[in-house]
C-alpha positions as CSV (number, residue, x, y, z in Angstrom):
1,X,10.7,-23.5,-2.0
2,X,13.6,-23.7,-4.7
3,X,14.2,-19.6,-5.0
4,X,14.7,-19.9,-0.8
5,X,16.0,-23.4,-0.8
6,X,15.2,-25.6,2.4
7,X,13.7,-23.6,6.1
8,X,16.0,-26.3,7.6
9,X,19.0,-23.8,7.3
10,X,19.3,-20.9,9.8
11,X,19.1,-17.6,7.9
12,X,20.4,-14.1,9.4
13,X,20.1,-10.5,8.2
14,X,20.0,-6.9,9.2
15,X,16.4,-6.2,10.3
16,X,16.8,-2.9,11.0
17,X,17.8,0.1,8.3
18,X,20.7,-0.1,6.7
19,X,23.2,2.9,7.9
20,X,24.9,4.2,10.6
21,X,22.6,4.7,13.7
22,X,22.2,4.3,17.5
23,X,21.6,0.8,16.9
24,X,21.5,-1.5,14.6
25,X,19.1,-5.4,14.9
26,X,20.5,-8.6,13.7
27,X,17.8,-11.3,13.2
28,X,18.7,-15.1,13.1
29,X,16.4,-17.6,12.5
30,X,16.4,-21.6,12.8
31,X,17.1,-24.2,14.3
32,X,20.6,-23.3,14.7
33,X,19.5,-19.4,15.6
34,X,20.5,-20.3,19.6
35,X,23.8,-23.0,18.6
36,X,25.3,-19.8,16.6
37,X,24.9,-16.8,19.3
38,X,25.8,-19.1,21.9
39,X,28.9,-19.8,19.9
40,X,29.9,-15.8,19.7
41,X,28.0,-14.3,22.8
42,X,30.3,-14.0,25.5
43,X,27.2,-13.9,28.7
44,X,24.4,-16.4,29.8
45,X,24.7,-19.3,27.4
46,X,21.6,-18.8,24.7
47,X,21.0,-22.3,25.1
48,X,19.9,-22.5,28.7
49,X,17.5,-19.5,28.9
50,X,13.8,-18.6,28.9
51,X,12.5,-17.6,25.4
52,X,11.5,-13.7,25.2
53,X,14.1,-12.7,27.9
54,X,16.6,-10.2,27.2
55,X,20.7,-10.6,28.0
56,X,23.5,-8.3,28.3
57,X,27.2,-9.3,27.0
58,X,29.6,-9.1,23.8
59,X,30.2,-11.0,20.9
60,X,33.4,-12.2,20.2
61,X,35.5,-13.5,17.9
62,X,38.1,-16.0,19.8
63,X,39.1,-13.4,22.0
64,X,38.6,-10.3,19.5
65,X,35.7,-9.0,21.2
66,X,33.2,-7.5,18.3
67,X,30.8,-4.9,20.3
68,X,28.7,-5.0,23.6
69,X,25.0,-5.9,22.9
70,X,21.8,-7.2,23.9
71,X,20.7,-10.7,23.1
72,X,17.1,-11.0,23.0
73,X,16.1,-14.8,22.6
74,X,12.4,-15.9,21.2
75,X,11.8,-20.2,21.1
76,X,9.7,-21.3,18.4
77,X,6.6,-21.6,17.7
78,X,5.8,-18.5,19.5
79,X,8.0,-16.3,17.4
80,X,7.7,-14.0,14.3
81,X,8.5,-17.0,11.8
82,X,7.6,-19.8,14.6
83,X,11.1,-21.0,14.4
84,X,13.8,-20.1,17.0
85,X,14.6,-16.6,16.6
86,X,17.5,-14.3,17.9
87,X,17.9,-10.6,18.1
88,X,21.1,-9.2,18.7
89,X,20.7,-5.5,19.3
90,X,24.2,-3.7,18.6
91,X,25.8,-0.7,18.1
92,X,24.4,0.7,14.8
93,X,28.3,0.6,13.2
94,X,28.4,-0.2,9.8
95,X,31.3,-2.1,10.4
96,X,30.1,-3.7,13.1
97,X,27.0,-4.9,11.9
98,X,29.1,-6.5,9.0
99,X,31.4,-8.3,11.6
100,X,28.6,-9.9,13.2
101,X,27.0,-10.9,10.1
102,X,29.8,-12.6,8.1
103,X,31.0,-14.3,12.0
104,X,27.1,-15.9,11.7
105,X,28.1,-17.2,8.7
106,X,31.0,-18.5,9.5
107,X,29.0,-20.3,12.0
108,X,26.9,-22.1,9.7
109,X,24.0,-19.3,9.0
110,X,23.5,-18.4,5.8
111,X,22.1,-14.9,4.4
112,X,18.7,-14.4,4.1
113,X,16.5,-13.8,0.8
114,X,14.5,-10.8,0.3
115,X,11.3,-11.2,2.7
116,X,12.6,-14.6,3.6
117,X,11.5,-14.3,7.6
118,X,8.2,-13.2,6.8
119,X,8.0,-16.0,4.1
120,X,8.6,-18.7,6.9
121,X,6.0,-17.2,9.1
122,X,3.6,-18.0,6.5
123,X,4.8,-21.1,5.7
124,X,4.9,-22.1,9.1
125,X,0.9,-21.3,9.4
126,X,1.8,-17.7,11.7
127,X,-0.5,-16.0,8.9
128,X,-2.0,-16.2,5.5
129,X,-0.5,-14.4,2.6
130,X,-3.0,-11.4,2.6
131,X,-1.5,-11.1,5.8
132,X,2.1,-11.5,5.0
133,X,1.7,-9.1,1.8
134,X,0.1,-6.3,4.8
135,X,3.6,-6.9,6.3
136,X,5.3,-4.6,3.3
137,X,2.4,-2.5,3.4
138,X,2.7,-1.5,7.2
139,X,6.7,-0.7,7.0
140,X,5.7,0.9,3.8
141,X,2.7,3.4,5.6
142,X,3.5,7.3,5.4
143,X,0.2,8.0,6.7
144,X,-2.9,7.7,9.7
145,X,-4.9,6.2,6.9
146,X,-2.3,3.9,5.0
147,X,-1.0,2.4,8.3
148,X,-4.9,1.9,9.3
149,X,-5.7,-0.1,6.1
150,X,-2.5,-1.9,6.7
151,X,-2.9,-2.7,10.2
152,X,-6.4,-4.2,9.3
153,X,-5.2,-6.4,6.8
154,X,-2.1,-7.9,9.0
155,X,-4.2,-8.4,11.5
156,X,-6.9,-10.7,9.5
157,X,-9.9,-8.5,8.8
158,X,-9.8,-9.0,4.6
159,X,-8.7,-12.3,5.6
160,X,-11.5,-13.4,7.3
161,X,-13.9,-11.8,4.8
162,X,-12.2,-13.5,2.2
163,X,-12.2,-16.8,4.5
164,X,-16.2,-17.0,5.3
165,X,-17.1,-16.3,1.5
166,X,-14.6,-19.2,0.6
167,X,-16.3,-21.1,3.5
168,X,-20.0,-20.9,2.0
169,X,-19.2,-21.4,-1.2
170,X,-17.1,-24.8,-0.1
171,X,-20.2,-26.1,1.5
172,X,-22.3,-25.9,-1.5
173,X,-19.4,-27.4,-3.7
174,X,-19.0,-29.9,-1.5
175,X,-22.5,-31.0,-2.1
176,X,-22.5,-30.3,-5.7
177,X,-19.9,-32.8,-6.0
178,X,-21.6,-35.2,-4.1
179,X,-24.0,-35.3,-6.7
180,X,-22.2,-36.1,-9.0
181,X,-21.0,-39.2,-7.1
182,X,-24.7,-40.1,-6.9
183,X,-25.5,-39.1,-10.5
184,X,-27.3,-42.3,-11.7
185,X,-29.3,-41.8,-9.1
186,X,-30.8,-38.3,-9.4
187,X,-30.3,-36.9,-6.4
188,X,-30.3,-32.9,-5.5
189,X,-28.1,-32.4,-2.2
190,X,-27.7,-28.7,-2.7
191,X,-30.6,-26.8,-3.5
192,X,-30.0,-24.6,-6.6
193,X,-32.4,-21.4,-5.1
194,X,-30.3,-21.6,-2.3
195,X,-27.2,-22.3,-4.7
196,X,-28.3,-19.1,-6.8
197,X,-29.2,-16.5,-3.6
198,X,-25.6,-17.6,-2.0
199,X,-23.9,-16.5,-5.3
200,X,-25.5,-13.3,-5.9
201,X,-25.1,-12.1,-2.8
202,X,-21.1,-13.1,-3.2
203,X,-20.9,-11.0,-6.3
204,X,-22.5,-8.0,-4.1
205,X,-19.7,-8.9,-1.6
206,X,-17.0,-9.1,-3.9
207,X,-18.5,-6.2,-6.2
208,X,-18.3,-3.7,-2.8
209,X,-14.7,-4.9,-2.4
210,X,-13.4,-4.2,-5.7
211,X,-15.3,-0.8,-5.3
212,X,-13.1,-0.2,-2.3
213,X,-9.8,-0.6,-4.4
214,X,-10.4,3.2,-5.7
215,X,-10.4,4.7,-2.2
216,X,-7.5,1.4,-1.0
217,X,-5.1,2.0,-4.1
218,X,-5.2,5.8,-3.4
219,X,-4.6,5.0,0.4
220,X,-1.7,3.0,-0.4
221,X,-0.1,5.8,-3.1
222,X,-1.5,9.4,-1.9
223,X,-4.2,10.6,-3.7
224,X,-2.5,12.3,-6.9
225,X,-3.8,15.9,-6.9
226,X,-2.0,18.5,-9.9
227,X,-1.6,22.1,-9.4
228,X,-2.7,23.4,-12.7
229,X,-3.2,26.9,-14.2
230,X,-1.9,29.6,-16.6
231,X,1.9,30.7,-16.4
232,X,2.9,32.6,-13.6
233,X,-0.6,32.2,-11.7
234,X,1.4,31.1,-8.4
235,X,1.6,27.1,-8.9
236,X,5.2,26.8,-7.8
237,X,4.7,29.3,-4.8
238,X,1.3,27.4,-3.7
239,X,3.7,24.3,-3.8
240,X,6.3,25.5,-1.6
241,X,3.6,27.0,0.7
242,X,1.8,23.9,1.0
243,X,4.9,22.1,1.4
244,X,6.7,24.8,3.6
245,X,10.0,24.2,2.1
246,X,10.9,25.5,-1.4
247,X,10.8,22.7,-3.5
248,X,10.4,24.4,-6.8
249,X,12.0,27.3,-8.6
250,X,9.7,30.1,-8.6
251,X,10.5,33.3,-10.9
252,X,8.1,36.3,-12.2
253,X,9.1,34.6,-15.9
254,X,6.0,33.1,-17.4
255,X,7.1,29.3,-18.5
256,X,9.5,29.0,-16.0
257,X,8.1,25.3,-15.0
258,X,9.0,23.0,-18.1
259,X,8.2,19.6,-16.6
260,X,6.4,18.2,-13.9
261,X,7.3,18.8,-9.9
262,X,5.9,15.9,-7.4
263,X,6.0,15.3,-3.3
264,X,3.9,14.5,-0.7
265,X,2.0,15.6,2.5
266,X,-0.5,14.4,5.0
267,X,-3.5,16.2,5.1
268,X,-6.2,14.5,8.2
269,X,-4.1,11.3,8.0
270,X,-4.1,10.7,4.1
271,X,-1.4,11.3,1.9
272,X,-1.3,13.2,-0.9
273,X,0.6,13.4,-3.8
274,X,1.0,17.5,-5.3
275,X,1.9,17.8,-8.5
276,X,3.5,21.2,-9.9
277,X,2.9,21.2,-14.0
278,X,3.8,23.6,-16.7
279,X,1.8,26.8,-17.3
280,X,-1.3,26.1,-19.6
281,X,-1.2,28.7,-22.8
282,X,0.0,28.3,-26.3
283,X,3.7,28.3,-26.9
284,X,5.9,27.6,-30.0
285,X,8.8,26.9,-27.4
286,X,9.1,23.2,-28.0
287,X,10.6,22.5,-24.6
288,X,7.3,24.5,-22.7
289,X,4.9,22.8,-25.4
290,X,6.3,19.1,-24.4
291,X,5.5,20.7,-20.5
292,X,2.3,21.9,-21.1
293,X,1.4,18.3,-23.1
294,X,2.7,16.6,-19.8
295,X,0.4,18.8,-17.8
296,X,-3.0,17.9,-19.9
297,X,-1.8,13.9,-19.2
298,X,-1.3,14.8,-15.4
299,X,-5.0,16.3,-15.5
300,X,-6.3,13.6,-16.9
301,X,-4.7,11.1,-13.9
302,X,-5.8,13.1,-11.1
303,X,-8.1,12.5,-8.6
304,X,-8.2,16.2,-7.9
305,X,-7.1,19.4,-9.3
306,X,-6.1,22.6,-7.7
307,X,-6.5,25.5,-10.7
308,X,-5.1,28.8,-9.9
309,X,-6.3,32.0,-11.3
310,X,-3.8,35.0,-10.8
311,X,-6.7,37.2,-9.9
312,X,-4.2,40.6,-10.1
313,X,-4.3,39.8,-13.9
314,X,-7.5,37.7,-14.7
315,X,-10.6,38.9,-15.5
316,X,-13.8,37.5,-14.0
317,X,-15.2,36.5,-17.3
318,X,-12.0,34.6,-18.3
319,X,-12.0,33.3,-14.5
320,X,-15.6,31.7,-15.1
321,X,-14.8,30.8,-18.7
322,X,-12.1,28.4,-17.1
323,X,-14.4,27.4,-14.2
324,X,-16.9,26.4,-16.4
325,X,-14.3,24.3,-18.2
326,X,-13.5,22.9,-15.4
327,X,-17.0,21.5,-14.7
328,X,-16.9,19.5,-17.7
329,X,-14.1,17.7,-17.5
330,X,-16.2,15.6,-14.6
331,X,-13.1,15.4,-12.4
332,X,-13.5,16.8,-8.6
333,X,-11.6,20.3,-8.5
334,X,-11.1,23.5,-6.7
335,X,-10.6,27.1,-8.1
336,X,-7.9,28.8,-6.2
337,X,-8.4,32.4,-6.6
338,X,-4.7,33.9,-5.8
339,X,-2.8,37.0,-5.0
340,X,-5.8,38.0,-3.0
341,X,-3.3,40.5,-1.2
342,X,-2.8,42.7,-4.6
343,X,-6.1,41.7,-6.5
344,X,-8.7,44.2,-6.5
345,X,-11.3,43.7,-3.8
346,X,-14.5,44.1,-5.9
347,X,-13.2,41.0,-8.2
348,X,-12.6,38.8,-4.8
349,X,-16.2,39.7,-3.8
350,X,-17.6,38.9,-7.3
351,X,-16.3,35.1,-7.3
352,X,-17.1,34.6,-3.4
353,X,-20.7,33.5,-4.9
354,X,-19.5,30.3,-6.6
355,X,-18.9,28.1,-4.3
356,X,-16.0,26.4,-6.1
357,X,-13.4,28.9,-4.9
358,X,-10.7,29.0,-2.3
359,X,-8.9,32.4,-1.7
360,X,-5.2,32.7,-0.8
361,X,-2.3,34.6,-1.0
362,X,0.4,31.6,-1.2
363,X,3.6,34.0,-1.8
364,X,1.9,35.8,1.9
365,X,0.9,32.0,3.2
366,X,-2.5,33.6,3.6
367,X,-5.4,31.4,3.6
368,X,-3.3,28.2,3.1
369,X,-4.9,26.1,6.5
370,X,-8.9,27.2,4.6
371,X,-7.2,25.1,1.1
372,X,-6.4,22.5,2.8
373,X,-9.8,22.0,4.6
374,X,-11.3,22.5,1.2
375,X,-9.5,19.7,-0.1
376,X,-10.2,17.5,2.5
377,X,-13.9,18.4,2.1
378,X,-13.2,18.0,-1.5
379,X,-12.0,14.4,-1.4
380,X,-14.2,13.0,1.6
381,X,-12.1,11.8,3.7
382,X,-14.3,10.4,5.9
383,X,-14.6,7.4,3.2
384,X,-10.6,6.6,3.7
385,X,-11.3,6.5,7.4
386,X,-14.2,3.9,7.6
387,X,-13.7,0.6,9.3
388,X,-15.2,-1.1,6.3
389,X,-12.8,-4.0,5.0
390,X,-10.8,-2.1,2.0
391,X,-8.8,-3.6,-1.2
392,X,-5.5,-1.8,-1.3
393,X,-2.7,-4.6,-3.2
394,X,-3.2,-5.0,-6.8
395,X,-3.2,-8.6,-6.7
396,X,-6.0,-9.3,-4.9
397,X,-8.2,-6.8,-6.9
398,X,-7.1,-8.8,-9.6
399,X,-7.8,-12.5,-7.7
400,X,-11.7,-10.8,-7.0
401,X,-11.9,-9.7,-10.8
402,X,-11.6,-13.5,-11.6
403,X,-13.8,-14.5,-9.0
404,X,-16.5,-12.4,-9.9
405,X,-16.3,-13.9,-13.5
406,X,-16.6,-17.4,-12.0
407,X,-19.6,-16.7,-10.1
408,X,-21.1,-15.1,-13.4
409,X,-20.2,-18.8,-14.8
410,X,-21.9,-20.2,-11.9
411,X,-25.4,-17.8,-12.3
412,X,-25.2,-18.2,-16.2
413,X,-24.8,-21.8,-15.8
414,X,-27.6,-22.2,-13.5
415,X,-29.6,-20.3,-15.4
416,X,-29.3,-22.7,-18.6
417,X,-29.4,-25.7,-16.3
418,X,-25.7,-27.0,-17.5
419,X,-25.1,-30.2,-15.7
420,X,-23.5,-30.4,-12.5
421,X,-20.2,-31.2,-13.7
422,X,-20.0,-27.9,-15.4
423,X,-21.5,-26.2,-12.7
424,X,-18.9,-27.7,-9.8
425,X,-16.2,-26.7,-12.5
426,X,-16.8,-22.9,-12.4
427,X,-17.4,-23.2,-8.7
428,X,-14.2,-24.4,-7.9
429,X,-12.3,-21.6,-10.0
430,X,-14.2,-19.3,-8.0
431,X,-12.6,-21.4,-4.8
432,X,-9.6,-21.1,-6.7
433,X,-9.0,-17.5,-7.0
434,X,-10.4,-16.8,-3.6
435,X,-7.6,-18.7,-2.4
436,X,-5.4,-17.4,-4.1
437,X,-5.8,-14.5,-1.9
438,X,-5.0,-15.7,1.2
439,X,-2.7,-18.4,0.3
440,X,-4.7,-21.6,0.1
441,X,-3.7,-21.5,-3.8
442,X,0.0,-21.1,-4.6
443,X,2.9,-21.8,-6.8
444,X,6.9,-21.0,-6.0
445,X,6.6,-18.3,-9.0
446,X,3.6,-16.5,-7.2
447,X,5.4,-16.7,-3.4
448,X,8.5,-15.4,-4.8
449,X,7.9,-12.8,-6.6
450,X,5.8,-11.4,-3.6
451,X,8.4,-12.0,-0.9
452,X,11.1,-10.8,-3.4
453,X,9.7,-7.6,-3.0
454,X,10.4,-7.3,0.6
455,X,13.4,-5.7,2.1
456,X,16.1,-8.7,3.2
457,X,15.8,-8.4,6.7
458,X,11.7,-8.5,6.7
């Protein structure tokens, strides 16, 4: 590949965090990797030792001696990238870690590209590029679910679903095509019932999987909930609360929140992403009006919304008014009836009846553990959980968009009896796309702008 010029150069980067730490991991990889630490490691000689076996010593520079560390030596192909591989585990020294790096180089290594180690492990066959994409998604996971989805992927379930529909469908083409090798003779190798059943039930396959993107995408991101409501109704205290730090400014003066207040917590082992907007009311405060615009948009993106009611102020008519409201907007929400601790009681026991409400008291932290079981009743999130094969990376939803237009090609084309050429035409985009997925199909643009994205040491 051009952007990563040849894999016969030996590459080396920081593979662990940048920073001062503990430690710090230095990854070469090559065929040079064990030539150049046996050059600078000062202990057993590389060169002569079992792959995955760990050694003690120093690197040096001539006789400057660099830092103590631990070698660990891997022989390819059974490596991460298949290609001889060397960790040096050191003192997590900036300085040190810069030392050892620019000594590589001087020693005929070269600096890795973004995502250039797990880029050879794919060209060297160690996975596909679903797979390799899962890589990024795994160091990336902040929760149960997201490192779950990505796990699965890495480890070749979408893979293989991908793989066996890509399979049945080859078979077929291959037959279609062998028609048309034997087309003055009107011949029918594949049988178009059995051409026609195979591609319907694809498009259910692929139509299930693009379904799954919704529940992946939000996997991935954290499911964007807002906490909405009129001024002063408690969002910013229910934020903190939920949060247990104080992340926004709260103050007894309505309009306090101008923009738009966002982090994240795990609720069950799914992320979710809590949104603090402006006060809904009418305002000729420019500033506030631009907040409480930004707070209608924020509604309108959520996957759930969290609508307080101050019930020491509210009445229940203007409380059901806004409930009902609610309803229509078709979006999955919860009424948070708050300051329950100075509300009147009779108004509490009114709204207990509709089953939309949560009660709390967020500036007592009362009631805060019932929300979050409401939410998580709210959501399901027994549907992020499922060991079902699930879309999370944008590209392949896209890939499976195409597909599924191909094999309405194919079905339309069968339908109106086109001739085979036609028909093995749409069948191999469908082929195509599919393997674009995993990796059958690529191009140097498409490889480097996903491994580009990768930290330089992955």
């Amino acid at each position: 590949m051009s952007k990563y010029s040849t894999a016969e150069e030996t590459i080396v980067a920081l593979a662990t965090a940048p920073g001062v730490g503990a430690i710090a991991v230095i990854r070469l990889s090559g065929k040079e990797a064990f030539s150049i630490a046996s050059k600078m490691f000062k202990g057993k000689d590389p060169q002569k030792q079992e792959s995955h076996t760990l050694h003690f010593g120093t690197i040096r520079e001539g006789e400057r001696i660099i830092d103590e560390v631990v070698l660990g030596l891997f022989k390819g192909p059974k490596s991460f990238t298949k290609e001889d591989v060397v960790e040096i585990s050191c003192h997590g020294s900036q300085y040190i870690v810069k030392e050892i790096i620019q000594l590589s180089l001087k020693l005929g290594a070269r600096l890795a590209k973004p995502g250039e180690f797990t880029m050879r492990a794919f060209m060297n066959g160690q996975f596909d590029l679903a797979q390799a994409e899962a890589v990024a998604d795994l160091i990336n996971a902040d929760s149960e679910a997201a490192h779950s989805a990505a796990l699965s992927q890495m480890r070749g379930g979408f893979s293989q679903e991908i793989g066996s529909l890509r399979t049945e469908l080859i078979n077929f083409a291959s037959l279609i095509e062998l028609e048309l090798d034997f087309s003055e003779e009107d011949v029918e190798f594949a049988q178009r019932d059995e051409l026609r059943t195979l591609v319907e039930r694809l498009y259910k396959v692929i139509g299930k999987l693009l379904k799954s993107f919704d529940y992946g995408n939000v996997i991935k991101k954290g499911i964007p909930t807002v906490i909405a409501g009129k001024p002063n109704a408690g969002k910013s205290t229910l934020l903190n609360a939920l949060l247990n730090e104080e992340k926004a400014i709260v103050s007894d003066i309505p309009g306090t929140t101008r923009d738009f207040i966002e982090d994240e917590m795990v609720i069950d082992g799914v992320s979710f992403r809590f949104i603090d907007t402006a006060g809904i009311r009418e305002t000729i405060d420019k500033i506030e009006a631009m907040g409480v615009a930004k707070t209608h948009e924020k509604i309108g993106q959520a996957s759930l919304i969290l609508y307080l009611f101050d019930l020491s102020t509210d009445s229940i008519n203007e409380v059901l008014q806004e409930v009902n409201r609610l309803e229509n907007l078709g979006k999955p929400f919860i009424a948070v009836g708050n300051k329950i601790d100075i509300a009147p009681q009779d108004k509490v026991d009114a709204l207990r009846k509709n089953d939309h409400f949560v009660f709390i008291s967020a500036g007592e932290l009362e009631n805060i553990d019932d929300l979050k079981e409401k939410i998580s009743e709210k959501v399901h999130l027994e549907n992020f959980k499922t060991g079902d094969t699930m879309v999370t990376n944008a590209r392949h939803y896209e890939a499976l968009l195409r597909t599924q237009s191909a094999l309405q090609d194919v079905l339309r084309g069968l339908n109106n009896q086109v001739t085979n050429d036609f028909l093995a035409m749409d069948i191999r985009q469908a082929l195509h796309h599919l393997g674009e997925i995993t990796g059958e199909i690529t191009t140097d643009d498409l490889l480097g702008n996903i491994f580009s994205k990768f930290c330089i040491g992955k």
